[in-house]
C-alpha positions in Angstrom: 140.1 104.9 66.0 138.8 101.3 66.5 139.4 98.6 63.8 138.1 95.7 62.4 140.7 93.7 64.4 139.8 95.2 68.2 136.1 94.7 66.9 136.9 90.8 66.0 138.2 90.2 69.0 135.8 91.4 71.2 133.1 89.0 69.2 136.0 86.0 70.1 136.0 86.9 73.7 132.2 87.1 73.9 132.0 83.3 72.2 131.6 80.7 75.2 134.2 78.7 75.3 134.6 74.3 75.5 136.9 72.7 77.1 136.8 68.6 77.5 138.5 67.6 80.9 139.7 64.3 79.5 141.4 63.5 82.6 138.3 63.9 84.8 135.7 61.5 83.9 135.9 63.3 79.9 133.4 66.1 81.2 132.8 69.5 78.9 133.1 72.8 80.9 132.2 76.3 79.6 133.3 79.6 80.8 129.9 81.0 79.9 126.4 79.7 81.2 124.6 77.7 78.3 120.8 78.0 78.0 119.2 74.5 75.8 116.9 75.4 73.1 114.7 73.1 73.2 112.0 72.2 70.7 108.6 73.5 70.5 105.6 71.7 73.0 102.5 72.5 73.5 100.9 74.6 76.3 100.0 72.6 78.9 95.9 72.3 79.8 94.8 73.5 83.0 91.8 72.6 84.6 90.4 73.0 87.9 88.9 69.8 88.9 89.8 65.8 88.4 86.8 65.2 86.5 88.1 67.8 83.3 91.7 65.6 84.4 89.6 62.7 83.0 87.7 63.8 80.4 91.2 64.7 78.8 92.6 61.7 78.9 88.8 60.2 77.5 89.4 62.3 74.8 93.0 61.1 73.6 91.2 57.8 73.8 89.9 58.9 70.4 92.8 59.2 68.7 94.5 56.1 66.9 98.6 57.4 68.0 97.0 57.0 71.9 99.3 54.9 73.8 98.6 54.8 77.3 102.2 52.8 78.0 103.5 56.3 77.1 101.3 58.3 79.8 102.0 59.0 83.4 99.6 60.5 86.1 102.2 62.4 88.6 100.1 63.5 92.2 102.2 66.3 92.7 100.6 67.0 96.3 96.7 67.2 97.8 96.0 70.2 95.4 98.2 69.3 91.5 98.0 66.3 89.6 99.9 66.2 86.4 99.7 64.0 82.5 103.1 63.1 81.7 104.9 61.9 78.1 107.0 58.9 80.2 109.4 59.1 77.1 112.3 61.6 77.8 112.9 62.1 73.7 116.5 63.2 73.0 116.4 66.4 75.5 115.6 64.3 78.3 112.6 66.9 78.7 108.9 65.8 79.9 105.6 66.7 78.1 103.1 67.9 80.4 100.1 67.4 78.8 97.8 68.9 81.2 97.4 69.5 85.0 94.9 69.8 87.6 95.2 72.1 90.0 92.6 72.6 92.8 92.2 76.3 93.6 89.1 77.0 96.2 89.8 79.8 99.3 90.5 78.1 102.0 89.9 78.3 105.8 92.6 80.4 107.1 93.7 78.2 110.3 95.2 79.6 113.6 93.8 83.2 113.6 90.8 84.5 115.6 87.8 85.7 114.2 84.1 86.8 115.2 81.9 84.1 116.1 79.5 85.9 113.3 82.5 85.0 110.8 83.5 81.6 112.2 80.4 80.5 111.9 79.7 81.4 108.2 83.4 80.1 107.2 82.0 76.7 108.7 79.3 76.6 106.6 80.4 77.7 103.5 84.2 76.2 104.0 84.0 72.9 105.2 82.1 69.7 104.6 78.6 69.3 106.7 79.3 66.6 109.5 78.2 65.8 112.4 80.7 67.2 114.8 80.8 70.7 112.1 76.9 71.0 113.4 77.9 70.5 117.3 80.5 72.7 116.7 78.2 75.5 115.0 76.0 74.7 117.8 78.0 75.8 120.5 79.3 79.2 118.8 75.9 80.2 118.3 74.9 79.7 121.6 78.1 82.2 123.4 77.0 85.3 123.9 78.8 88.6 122.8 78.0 90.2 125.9 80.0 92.8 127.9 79.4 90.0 131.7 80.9 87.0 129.4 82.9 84.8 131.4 85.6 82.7 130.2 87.5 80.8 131.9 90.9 78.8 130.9 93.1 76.2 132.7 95.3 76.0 129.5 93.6 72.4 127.6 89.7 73.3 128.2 87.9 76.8 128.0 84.4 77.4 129.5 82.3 80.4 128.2 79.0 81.2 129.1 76.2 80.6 126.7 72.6 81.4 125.9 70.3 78.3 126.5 67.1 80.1 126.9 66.1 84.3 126.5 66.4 84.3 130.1 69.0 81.8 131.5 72.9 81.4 130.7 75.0 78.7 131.9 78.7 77.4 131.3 79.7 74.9 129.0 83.1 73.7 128.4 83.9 74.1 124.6 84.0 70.9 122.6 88.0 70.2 122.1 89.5 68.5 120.1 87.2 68.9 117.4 87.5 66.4 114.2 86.5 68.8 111.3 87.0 68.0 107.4 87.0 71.6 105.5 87.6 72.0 102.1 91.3 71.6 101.3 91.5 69.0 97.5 89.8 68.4 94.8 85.3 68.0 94.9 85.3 64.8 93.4 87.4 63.1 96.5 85.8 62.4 100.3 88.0 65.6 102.3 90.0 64.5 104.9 89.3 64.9 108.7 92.2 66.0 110.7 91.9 67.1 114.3 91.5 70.9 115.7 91.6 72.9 118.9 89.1 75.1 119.6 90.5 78.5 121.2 87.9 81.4 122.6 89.4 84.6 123.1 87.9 87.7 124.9 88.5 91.0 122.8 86.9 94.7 123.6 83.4 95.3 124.9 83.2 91.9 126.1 83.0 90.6 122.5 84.3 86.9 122.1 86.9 85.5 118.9 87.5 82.2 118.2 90.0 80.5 116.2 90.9 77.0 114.9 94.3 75.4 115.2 95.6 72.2 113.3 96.6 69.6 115.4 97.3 66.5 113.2 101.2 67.0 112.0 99.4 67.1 108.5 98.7 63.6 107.7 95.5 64.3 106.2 98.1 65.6 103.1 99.0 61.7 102.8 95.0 61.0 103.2 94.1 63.5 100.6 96.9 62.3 98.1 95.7 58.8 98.5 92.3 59.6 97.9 93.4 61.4 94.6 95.2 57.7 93.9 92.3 55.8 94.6 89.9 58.1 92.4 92.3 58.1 89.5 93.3 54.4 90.0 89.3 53.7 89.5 89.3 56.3 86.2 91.9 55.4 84.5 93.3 52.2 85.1 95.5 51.8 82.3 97.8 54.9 82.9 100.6 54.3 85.3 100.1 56.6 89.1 102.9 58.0 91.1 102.9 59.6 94.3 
């Protein structure tokens, strides 16, 4: 039969317990993991776009208790920008007030597709230069023919295209190719960065093509910068970190 004793000290054993290590450095140790309960906060905001990142912060304007010494704009990366409390309160915990977070399909990079596809993705996924329209050019022009000729020496490709109903020629495809598609935020200018062009002959003669990235990523650093400068402009007053 179990007692109150066996019962008692099962509760003991299950208690965590603190020891203070006065001979090294004074830390506290526990033989059980401690989880901090912390105090209430509010849920953060999330918006897709800098401009409802703004209007927020135009909105605590409002309020007599806004203190813009106690705000801080964290650019997370190209896609999440976060309000911060800068005061740490007594559990050393930050408020997140509200975050921006870019969320748009993107272009998916380094895998072939139809020229059909390509072309559409172009359109719809990437911002309307001059060299997008050259490029659009060209893949309308290769024909999906089963005599399509493609030739590769490894840097350059030539493919045969359609110029006229009746004549087809060879032109080289247009590589590298500076293209800015959709990657941050709407209200920012999107970043060029540099792709190859790759053409690829699949069954019945049909043609793929894919884009690869080619710029080690700096047009992250370009993107978060122009996050900076947009914010910077909006709302000078608040303190930016990158």
């Amino acid at each position: 039969m179990i007692d109150r004793t066996f019962i008692e000290k099962i509760e003991e054993m299950a208690n965590p317990c603190i020891v203070s290590d006065l001979n090294f450095y004074g830390l506290h140790y526990s033989d059980k993991q401690l989880h901090l309960i912390s105090p209430p906060t509010a849920k953060t905001l999330i918006v897709e776009t800098l401009t409802g990142f703004v209007d927020f912060i135009d909105a605590l304007r409002s309020s007599d208790d806004f203190h813009p010494d106690s705000l801080l704009i964290h650019i997370d990366n190209y896609i999440t920008v976060d309000l911060l409390s800068k005061n740490l309160g007594p559990y050393k915990i930050r408020e997140k007030l509200i975050t921006a977070k870019w969320d748009y399909p993107q272009f998916q990079f380094d895998q072939y597709k139809s020229i059909e596809k390509l072309i559409i993705e172009l359109q719809s996924k990437f911002a309307q230069t001059a060299a997008t329209a050259e490029l659009m050019s060209f893949l309308s022009k290769v024909r999906d023919l089963s005599e399509t000729t493609l030739t590769d020496d490894g840097v350059s490709q030539a493919v045969s295209l359609q110029h006229t109903v009746s004549s087809v020629k060879d032109d080289v495809a247009p590589n590298p190719v500076m293209l800015a598609p959709y990657r941050t935020f709407a209200e920012i200018d999107q970043p060029e960065s540099q792709f190859i062009l790759r053409l690829q002959k699949i069954k019945d003669g049909d043609i793929a093509a894919a884009l690869f990235e080619s710029d080690g990523w700096n047009w992250k650093l370009e993107a978060s910068q122009n996050i900076f400068d947009y914010l910077k402009e909006k709302v000078a007053d608040i303190a930016i970190i990158r």
